[in-house]
mmCIF file of the N, C-alpha and C atoms, coordinates in Angstrom:
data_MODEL
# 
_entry.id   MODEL 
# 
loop_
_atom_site.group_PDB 
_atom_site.id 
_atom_site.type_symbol 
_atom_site.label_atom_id 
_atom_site.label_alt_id 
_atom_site.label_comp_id 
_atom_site.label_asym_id 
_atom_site.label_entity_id 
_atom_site.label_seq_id 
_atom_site.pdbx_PDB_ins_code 
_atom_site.Cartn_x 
_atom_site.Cartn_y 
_atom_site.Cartn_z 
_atom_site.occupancy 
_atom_site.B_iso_or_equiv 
_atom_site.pdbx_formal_charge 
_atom_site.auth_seq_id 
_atom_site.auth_comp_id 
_atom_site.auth_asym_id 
_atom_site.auth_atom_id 
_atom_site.pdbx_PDB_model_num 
ATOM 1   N N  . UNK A 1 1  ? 55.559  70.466  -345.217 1.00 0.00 ? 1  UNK A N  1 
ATOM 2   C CA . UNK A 1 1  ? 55.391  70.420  -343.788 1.00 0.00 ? 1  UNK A CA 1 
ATOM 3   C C  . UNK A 1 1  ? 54.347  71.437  -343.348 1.00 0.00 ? 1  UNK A C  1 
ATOM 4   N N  . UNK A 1 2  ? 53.874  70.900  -342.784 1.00 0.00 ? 2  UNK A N  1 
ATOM 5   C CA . UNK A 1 2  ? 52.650  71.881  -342.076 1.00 0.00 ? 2  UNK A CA 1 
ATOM 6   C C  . UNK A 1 2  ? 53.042  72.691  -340.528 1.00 0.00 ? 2  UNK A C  1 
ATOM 7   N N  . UNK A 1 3  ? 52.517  73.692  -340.604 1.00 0.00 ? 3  UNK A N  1 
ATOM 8   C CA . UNK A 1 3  ? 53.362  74.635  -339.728 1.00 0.00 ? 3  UNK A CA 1 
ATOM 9   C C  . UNK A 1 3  ? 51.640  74.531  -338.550 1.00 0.00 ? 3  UNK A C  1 
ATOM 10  N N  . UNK A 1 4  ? 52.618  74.208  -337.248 1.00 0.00 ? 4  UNK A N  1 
ATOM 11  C CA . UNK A 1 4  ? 52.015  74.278  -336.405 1.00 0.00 ? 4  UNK A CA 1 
ATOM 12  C C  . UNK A 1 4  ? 51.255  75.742  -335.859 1.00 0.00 ? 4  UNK A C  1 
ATOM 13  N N  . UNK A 1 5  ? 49.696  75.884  -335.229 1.00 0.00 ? 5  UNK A N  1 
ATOM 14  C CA . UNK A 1 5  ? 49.625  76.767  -334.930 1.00 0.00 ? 5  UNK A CA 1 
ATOM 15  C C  . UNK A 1 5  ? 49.657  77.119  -333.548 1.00 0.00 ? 5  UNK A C  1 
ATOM 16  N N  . UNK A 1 6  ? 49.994  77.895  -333.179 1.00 0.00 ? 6  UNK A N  1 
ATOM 17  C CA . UNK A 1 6  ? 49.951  78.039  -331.761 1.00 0.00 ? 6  UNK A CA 1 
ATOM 18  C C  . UNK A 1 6  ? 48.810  79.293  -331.257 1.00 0.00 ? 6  UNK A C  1 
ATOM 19  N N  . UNK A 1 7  ? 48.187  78.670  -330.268 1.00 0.00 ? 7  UNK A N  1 
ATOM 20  C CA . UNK A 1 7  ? 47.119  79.029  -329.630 1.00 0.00 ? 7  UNK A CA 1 
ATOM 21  C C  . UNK A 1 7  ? 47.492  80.214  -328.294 1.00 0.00 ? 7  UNK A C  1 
ATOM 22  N N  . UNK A 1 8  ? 47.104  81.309  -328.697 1.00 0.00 ? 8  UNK A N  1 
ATOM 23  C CA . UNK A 1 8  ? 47.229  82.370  -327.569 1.00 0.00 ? 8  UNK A CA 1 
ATOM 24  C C  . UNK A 1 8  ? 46.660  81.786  -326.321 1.00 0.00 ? 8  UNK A C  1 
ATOM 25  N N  . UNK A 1 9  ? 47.060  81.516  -325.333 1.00 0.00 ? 9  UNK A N  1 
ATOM 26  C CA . UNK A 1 9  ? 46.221  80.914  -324.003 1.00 0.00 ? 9  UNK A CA 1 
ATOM 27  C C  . UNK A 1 9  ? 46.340  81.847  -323.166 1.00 0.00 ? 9  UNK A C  1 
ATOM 28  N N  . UNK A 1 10 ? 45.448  82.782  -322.731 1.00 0.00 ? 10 UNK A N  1 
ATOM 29  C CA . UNK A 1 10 ? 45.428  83.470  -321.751 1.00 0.00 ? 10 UNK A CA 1 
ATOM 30  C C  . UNK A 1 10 ? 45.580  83.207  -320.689 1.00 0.00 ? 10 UNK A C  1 
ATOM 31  N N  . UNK A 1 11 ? 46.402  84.032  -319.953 1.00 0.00 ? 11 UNK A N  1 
ATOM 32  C CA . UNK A 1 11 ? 47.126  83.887  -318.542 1.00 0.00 ? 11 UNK A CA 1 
ATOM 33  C C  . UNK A 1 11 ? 45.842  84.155  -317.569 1.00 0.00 ? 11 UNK A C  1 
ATOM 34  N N  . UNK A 1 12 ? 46.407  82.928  -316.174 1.00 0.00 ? 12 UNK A N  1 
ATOM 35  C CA . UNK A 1 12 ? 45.635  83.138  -315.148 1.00 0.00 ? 12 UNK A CA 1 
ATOM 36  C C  . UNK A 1 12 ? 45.365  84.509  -314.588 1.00 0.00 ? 12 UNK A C  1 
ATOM 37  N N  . UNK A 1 13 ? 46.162  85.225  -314.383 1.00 0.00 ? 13 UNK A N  1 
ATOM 38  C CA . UNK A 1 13 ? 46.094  86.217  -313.882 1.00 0.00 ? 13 UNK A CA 1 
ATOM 39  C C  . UNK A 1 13 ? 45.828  87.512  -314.435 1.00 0.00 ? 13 UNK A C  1 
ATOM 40  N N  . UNK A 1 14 ? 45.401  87.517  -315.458 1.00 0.00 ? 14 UNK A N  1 
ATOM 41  C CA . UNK A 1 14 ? 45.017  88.573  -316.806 1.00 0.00 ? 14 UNK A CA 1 
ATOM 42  C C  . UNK A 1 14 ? 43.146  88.524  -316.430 1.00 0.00 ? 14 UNK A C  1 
ATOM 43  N N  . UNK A 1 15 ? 42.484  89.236  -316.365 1.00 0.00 ? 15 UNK A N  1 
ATOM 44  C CA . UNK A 1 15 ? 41.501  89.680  -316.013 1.00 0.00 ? 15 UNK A CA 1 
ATOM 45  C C  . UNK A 1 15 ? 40.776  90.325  -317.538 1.00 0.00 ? 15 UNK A C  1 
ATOM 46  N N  . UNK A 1 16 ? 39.478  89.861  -317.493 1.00 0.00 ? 16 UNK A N  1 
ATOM 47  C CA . UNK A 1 16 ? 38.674  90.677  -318.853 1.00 0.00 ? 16 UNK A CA 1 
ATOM 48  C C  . UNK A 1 16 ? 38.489  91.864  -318.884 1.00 0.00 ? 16 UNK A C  1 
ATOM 49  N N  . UNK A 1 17 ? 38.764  92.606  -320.085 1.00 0.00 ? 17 UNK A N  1 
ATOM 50  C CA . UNK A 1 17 ? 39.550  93.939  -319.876 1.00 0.00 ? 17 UNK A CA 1 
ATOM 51  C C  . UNK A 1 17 ? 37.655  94.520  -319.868 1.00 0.00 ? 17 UNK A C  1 
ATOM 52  N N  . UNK A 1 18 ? 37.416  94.952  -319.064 1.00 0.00 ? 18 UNK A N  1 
ATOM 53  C CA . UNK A 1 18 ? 35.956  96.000  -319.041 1.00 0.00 ? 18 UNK A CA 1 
ATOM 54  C C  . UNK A 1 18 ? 35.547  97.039  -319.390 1.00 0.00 ? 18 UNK A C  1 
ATOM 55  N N  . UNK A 1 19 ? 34.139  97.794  -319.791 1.00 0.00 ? 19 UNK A N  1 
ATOM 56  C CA . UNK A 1 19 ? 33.937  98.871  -320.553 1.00 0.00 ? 19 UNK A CA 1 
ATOM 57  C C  . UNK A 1 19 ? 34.909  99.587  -319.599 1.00 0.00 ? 19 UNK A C  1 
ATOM 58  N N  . UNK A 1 20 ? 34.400  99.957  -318.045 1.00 0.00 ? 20 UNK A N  1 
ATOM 59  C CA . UNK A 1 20 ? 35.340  100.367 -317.575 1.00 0.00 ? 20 UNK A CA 1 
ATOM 60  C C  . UNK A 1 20 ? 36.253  100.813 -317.209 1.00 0.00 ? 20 UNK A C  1 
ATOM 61  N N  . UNK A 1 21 ? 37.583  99.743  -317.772 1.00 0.00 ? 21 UNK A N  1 
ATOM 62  C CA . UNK A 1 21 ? 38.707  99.784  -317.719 1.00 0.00 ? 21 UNK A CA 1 
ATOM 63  C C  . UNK A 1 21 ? 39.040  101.071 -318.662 1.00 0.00 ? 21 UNK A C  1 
ATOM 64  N N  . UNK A 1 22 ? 38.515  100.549 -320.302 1.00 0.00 ? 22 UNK A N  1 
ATOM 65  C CA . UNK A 1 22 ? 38.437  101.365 -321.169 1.00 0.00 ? 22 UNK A CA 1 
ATOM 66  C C  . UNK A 1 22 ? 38.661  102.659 -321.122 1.00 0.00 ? 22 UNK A C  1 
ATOM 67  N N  . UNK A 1 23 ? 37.096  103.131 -320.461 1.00 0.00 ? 23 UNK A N  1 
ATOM 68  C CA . UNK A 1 23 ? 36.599  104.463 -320.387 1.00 0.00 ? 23 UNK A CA 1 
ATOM 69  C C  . UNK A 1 23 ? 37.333  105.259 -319.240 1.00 0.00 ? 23 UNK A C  1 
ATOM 70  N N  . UNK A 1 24 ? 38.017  106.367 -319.689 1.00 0.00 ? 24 UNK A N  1 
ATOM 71  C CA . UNK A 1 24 ? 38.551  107.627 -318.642 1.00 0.00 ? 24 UNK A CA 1 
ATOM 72  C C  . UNK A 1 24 ? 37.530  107.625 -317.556 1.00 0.00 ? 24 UNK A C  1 
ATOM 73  N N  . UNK A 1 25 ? 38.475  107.434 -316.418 1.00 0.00 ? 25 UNK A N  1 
ATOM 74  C CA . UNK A 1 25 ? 37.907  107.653 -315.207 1.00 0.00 ? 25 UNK A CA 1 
ATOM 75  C C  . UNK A 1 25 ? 36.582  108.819 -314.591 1.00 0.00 ? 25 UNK A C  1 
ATOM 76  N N  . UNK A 1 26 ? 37.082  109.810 -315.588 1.00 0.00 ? 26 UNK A N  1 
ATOM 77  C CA . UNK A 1 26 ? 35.805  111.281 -315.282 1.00 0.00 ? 26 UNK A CA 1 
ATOM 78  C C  . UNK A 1 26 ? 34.701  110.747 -316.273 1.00 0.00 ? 26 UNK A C  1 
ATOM 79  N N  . UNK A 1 27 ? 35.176  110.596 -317.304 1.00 0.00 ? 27 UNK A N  1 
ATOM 80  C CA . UNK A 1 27 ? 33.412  110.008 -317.846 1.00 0.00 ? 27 UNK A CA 1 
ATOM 81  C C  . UNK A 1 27 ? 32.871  108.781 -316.966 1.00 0.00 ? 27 UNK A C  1 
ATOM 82  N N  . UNK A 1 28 ? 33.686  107.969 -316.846 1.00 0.00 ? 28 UNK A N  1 
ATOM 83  C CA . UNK A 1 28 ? 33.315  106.995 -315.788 1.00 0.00 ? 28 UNK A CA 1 
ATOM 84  C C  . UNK A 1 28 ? 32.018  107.498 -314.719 1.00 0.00 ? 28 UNK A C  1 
ATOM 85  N N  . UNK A 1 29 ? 32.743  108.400 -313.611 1.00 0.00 ? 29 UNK A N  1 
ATOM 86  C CA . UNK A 1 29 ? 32.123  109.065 -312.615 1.00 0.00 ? 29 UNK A CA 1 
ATOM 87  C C  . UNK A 1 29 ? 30.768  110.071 -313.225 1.00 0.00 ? 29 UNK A C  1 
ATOM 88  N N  . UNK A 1 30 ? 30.771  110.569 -314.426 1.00 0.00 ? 30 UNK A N  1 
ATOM 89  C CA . UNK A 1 30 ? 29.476  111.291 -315.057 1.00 0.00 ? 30 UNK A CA 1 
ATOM 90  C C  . UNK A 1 30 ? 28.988  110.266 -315.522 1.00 0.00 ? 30 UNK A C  1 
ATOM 91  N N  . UNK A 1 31 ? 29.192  109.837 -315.695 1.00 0.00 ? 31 UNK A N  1 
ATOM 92  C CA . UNK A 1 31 ? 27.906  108.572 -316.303 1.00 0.00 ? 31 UNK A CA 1 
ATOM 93  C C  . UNK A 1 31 ? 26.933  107.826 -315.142 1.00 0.00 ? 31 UNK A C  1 
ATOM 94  N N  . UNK A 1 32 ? 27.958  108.037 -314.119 1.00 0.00 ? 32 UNK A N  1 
ATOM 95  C CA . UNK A 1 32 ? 27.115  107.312 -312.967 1.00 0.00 ? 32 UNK A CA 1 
ATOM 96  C C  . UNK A 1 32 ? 26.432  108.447 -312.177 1.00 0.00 ? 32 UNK A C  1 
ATOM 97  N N  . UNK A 1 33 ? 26.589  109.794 -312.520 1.00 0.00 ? 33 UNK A N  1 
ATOM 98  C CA . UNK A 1 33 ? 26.292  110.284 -311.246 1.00 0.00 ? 33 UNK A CA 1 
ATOM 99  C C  . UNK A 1 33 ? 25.335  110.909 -312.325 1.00 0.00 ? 33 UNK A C  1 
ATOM 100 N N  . UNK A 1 34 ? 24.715  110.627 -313.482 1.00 0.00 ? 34 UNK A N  1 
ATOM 101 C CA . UNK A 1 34 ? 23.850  111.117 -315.037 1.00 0.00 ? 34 UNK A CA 1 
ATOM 102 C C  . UNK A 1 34 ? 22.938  109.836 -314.530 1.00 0.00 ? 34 UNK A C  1 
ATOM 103 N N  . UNK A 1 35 ? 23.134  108.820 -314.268 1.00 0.00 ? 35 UNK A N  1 
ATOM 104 C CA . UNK A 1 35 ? 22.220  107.491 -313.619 1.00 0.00 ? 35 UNK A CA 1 
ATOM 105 C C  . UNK A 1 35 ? 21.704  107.841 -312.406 1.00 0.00 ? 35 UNK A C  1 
ATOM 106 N N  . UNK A 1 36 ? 22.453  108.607 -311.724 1.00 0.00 ? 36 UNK A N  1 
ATOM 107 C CA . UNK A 1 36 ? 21.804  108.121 -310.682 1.00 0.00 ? 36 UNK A CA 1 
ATOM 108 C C  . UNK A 1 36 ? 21.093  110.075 -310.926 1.00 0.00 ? 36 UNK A C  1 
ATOM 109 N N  . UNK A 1 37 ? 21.170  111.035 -311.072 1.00 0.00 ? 37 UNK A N  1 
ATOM 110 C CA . UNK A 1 37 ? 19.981  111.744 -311.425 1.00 0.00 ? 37 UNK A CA 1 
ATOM 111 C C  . UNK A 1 37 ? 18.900  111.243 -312.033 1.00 0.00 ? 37 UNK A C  1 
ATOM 112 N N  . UNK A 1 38 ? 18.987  110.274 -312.884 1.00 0.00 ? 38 UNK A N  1 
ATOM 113 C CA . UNK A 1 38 ? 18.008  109.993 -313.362 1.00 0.00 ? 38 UNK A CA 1 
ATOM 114 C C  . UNK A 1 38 ? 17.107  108.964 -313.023 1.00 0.00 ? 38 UNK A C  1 
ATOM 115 N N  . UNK A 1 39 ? 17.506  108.404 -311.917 1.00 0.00 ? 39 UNK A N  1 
ATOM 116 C CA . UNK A 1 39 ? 16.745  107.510 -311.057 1.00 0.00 ? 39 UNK A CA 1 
ATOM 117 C C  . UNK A 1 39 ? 16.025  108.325 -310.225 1.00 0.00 ? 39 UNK A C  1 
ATOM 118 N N  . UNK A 1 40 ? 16.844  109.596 -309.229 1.00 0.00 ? 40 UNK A N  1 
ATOM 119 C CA . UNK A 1 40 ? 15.644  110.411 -308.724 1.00 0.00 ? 40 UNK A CA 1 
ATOM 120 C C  . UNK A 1 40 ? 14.965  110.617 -309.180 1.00 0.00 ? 40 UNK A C  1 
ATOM 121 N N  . UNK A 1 41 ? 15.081  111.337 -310.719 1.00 0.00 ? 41 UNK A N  1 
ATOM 122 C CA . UNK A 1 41 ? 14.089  111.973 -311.390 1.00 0.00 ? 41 UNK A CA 1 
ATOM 123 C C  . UNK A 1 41 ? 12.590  111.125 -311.881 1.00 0.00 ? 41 UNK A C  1 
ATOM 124 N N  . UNK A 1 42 ? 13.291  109.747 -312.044 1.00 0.00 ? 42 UNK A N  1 
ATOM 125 C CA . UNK A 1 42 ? 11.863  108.869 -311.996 1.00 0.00 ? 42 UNK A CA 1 
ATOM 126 C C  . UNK A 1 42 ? 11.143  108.463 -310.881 1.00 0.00 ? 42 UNK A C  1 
ATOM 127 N N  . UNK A 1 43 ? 11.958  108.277 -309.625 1.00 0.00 ? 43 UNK A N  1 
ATOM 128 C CA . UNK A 1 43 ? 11.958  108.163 -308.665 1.00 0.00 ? 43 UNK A CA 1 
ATOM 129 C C  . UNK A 1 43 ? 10.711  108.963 -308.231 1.00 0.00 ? 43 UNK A C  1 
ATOM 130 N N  . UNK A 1 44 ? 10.954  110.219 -308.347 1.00 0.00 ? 44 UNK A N  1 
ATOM 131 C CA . UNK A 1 44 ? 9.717   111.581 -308.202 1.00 0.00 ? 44 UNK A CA 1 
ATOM 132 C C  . UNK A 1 44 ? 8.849   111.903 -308.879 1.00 0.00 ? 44 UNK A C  1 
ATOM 133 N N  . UNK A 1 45 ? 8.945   111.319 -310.113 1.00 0.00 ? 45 UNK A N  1 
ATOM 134 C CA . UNK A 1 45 ? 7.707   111.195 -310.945 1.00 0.00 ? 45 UNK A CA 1 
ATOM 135 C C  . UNK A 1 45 ? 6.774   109.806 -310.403 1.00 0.00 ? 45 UNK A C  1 
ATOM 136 N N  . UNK A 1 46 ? 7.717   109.027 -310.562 1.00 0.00 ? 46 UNK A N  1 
ATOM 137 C CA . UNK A 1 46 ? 6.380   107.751 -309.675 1.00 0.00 ? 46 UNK A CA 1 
ATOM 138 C C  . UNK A 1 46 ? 5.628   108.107 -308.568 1.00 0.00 ? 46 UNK A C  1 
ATOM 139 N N  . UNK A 1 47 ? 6.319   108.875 -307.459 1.00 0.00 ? 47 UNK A N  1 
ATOM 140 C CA . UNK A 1 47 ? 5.638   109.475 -306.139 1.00 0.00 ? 47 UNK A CA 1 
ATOM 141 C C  . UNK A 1 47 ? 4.826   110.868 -306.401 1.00 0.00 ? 47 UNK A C  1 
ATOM 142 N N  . UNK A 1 48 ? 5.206   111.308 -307.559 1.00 0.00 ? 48 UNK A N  1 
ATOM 143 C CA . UNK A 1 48 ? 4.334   112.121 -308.185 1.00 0.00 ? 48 UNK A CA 1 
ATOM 144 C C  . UNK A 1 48 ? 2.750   111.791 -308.451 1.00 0.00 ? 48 UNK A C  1 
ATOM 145 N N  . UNK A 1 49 ? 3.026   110.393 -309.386 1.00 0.00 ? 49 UNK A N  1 
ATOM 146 C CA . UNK A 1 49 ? 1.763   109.736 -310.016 1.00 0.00 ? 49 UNK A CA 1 
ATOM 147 C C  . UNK A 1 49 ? 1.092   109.002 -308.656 1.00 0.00 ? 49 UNK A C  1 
ATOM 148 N N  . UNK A 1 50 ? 1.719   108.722 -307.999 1.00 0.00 ? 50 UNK A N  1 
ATOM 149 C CA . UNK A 1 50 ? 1.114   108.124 -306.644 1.00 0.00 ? 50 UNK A CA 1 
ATOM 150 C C  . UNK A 1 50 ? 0.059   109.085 -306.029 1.00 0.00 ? 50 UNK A C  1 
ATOM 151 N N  . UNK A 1 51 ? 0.814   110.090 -305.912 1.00 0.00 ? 51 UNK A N  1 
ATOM 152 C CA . UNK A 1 51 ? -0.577  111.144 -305.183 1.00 0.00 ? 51 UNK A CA 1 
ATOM 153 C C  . UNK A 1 51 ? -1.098  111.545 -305.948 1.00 0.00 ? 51 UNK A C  1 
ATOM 154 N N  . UNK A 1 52 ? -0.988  111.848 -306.815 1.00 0.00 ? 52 UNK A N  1 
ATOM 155 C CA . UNK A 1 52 ? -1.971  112.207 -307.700 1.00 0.00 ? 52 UNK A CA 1 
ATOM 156 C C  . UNK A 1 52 ? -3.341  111.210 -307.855 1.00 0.00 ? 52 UNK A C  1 
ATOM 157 N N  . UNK A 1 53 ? -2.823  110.122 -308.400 1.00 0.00 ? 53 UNK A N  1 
ATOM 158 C CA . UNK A 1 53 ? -3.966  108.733 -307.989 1.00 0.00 ? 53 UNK A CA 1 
ATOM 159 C C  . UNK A 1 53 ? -4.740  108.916 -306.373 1.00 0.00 ? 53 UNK A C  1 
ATOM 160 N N  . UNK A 1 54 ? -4.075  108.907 -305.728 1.00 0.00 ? 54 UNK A N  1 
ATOM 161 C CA . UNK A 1 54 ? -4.344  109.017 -304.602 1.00 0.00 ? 54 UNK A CA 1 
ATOM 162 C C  . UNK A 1 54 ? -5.636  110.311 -304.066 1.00 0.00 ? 54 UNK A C  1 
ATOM 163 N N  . UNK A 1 55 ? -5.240  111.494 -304.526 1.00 0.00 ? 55 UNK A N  1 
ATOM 164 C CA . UNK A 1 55 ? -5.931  112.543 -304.721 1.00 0.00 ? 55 UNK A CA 1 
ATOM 165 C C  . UNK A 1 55 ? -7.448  111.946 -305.546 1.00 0.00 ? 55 UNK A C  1 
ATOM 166 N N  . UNK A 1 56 ? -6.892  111.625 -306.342 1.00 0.00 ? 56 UNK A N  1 
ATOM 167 C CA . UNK A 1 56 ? -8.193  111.345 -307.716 1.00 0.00 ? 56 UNK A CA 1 
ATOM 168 C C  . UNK A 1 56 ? -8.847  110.248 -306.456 1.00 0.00 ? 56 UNK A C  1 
ATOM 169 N N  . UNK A 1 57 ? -8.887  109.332 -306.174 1.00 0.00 ? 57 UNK A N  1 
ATOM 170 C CA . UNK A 1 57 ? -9.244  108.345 -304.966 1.00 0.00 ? 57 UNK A CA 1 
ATOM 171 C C  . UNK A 1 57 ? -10.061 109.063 -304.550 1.00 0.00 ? 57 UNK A C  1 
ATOM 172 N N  . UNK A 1 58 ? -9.368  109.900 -303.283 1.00 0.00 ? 58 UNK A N  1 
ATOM 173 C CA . UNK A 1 58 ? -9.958  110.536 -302.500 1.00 0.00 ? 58 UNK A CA 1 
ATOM 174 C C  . UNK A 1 58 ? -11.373 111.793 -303.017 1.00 0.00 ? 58 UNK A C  1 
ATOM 175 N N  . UNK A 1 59 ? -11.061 112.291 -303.937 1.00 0.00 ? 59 UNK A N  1 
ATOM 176 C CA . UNK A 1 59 ? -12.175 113.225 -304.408 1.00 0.00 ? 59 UNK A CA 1 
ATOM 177 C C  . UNK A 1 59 ? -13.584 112.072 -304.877 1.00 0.00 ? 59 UNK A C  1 
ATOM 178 N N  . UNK A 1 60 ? -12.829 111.328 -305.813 1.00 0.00 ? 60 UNK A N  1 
ATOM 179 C CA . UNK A 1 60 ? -14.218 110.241 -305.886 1.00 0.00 ? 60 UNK A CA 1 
ATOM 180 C C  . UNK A 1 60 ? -15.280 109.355 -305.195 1.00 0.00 ? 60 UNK A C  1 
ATOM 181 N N  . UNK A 1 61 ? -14.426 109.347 -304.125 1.00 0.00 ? 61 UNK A N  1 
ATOM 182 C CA . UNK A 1 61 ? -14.755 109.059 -302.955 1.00 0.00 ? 61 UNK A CA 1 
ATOM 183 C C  . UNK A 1 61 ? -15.683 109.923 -302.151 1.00 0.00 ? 61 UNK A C  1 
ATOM 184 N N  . UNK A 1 62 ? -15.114 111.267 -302.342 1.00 0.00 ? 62 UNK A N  1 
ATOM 185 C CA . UNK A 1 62 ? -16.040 112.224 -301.365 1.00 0.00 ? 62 UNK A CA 1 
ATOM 186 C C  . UNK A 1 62 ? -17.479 112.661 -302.291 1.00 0.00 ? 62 UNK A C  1 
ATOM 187 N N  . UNK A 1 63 ? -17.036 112.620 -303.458 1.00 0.00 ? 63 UNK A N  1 
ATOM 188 C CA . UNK A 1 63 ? -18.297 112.505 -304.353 1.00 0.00 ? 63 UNK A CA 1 
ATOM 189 C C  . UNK A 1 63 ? -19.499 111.629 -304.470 1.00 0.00 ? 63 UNK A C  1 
ATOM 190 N N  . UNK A 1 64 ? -19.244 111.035 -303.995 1.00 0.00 ? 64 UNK A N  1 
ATOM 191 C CA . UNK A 1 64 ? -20.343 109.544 -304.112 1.00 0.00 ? 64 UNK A CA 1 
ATOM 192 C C  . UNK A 1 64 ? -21.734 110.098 -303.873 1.00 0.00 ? 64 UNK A C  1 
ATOM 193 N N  . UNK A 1 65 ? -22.554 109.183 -304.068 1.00 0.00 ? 65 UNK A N  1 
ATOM 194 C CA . UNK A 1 65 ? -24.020 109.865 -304.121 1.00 0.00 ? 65 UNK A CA 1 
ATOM 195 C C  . UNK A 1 65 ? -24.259 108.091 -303.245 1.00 0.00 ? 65 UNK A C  1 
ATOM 196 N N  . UNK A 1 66 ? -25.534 108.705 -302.113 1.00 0.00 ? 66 UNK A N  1 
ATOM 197 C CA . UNK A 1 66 ? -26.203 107.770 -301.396 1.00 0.00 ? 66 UNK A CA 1 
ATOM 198 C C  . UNK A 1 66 ? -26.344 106.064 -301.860 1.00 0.00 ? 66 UNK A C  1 
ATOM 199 N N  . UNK A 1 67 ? -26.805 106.116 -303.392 1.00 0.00 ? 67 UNK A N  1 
ATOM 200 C CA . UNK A 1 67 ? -27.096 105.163 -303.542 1.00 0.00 ? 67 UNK A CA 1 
ATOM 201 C C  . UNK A 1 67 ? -25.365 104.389 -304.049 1.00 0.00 ? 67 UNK A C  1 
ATOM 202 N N  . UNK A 1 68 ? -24.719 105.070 -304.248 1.00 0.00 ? 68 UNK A N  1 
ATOM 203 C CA . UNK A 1 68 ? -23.299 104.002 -304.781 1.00 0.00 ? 68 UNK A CA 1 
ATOM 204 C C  . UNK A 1 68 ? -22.518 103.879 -303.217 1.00 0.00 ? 68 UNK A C  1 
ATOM 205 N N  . UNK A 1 69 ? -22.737 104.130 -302.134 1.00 0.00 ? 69 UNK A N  1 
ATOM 206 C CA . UNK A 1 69 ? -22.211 104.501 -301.101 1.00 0.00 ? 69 UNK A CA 1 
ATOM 207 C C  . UNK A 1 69 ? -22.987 102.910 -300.677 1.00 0.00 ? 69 UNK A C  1 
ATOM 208 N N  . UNK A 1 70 ? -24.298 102.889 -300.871 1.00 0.00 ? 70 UNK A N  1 
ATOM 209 C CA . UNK A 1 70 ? -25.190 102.057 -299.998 1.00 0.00 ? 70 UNK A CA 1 
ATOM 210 C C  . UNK A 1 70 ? -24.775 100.675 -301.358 1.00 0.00 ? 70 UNK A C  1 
ATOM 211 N N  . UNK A 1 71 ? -24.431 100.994 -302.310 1.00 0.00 ? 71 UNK A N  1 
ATOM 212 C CA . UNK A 1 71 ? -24.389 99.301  -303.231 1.00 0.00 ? 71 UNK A CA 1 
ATOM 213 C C  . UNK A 1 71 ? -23.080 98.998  -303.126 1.00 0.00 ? 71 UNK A C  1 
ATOM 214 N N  . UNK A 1 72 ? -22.480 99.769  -302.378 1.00 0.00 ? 72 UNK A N  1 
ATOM 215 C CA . UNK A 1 72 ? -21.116 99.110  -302.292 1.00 0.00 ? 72 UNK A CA 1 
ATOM 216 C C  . UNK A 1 72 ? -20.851 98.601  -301.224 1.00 0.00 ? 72 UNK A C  1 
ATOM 217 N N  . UNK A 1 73 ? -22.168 98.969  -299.755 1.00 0.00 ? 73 UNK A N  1 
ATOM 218 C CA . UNK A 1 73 ? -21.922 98.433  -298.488 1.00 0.00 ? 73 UNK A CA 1 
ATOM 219 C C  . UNK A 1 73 ? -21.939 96.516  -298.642 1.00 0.00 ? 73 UNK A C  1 
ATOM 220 N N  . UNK A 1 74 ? -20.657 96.350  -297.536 1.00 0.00 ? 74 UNK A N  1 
ATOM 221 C CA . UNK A 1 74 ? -20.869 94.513  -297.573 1.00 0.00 ? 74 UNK A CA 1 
ATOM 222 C C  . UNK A 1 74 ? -22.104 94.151  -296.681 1.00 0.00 ? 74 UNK A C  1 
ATOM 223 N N  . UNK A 1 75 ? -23.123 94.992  -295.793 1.00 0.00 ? 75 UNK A N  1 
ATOM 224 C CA . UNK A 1 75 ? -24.044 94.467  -294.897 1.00 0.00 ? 75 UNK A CA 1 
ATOM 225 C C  . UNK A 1 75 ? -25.262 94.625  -295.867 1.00 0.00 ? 75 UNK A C  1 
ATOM 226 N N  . UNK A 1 76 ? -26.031 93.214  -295.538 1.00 0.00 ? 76 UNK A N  1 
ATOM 227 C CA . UNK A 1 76 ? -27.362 92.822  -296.040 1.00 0.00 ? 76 UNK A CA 1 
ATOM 228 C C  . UNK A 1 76 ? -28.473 94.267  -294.973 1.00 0.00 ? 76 UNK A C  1 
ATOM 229 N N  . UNK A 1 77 ? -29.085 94.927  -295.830 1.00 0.00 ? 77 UNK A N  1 
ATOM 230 C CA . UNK A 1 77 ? -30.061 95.871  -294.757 1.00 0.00 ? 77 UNK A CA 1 
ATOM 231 C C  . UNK A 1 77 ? -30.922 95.485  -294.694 1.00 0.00 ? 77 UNK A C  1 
ATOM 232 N N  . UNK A 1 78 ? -32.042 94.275  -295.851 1.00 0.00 ? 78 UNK A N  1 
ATOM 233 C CA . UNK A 1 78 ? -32.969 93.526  -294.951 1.00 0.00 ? 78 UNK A CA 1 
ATOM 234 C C  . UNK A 1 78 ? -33.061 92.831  -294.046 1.00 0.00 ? 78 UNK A C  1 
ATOM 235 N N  . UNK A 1 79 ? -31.754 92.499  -293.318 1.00 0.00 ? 79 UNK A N  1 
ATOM 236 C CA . UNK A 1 79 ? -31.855 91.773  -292.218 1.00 0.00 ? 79 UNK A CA 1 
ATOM 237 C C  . UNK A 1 79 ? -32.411 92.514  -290.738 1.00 0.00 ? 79 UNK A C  1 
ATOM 238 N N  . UNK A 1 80 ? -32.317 94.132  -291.432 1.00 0.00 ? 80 UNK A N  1 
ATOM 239 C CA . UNK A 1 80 ? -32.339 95.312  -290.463 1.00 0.00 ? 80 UNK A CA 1 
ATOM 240 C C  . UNK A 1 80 ? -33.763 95.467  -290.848 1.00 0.00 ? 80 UNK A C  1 
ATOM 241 N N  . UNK A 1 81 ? -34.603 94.951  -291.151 1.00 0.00 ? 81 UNK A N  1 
ATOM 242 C CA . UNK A 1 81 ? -35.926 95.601  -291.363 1.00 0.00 ? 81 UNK A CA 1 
ATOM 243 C C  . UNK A 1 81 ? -36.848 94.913  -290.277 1.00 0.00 ? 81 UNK A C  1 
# 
């Protein structure tokens, strides 16, 4: 005789157990509050690299010499002659 097997069927109301659940509540809370330092911290490095670019912009800009100033204008100047 062959022995029937029976199939664990999980209950409706039983929920998937999560890392979460798992993990002690205080590591829980350091792990998130270790995320979210570390989102400022990139956070301020991107707005870091922003001005900085920005800076670099602006100096190259004030550098220009006559003639890259005048080949970059969109107006035709022989029309001015």
């Amino acid at each position: 005789m062959k022995k029937k097997k029976q199939h664990s069927q999980p209950k409706k109301d039983d929920k998937p157990i999560t890392l979460g659940d798992m993990l002690n509540q205080e590591l829980m809370a350091k792990l998130k509050d270790t995320k979210q330092e570390l989102k400022a911290a990139e956070d301020k490095q991107k707005e870091e690299e922003e001005q900085r670019k920005k800076e670099e912009r602006r100096l190259r800009e004030k550098n220009k010499s006559f003639e890259e100033l005048l080949g970059e204008s969109n107006l035709n100047w022989k029309e001015y002659k």
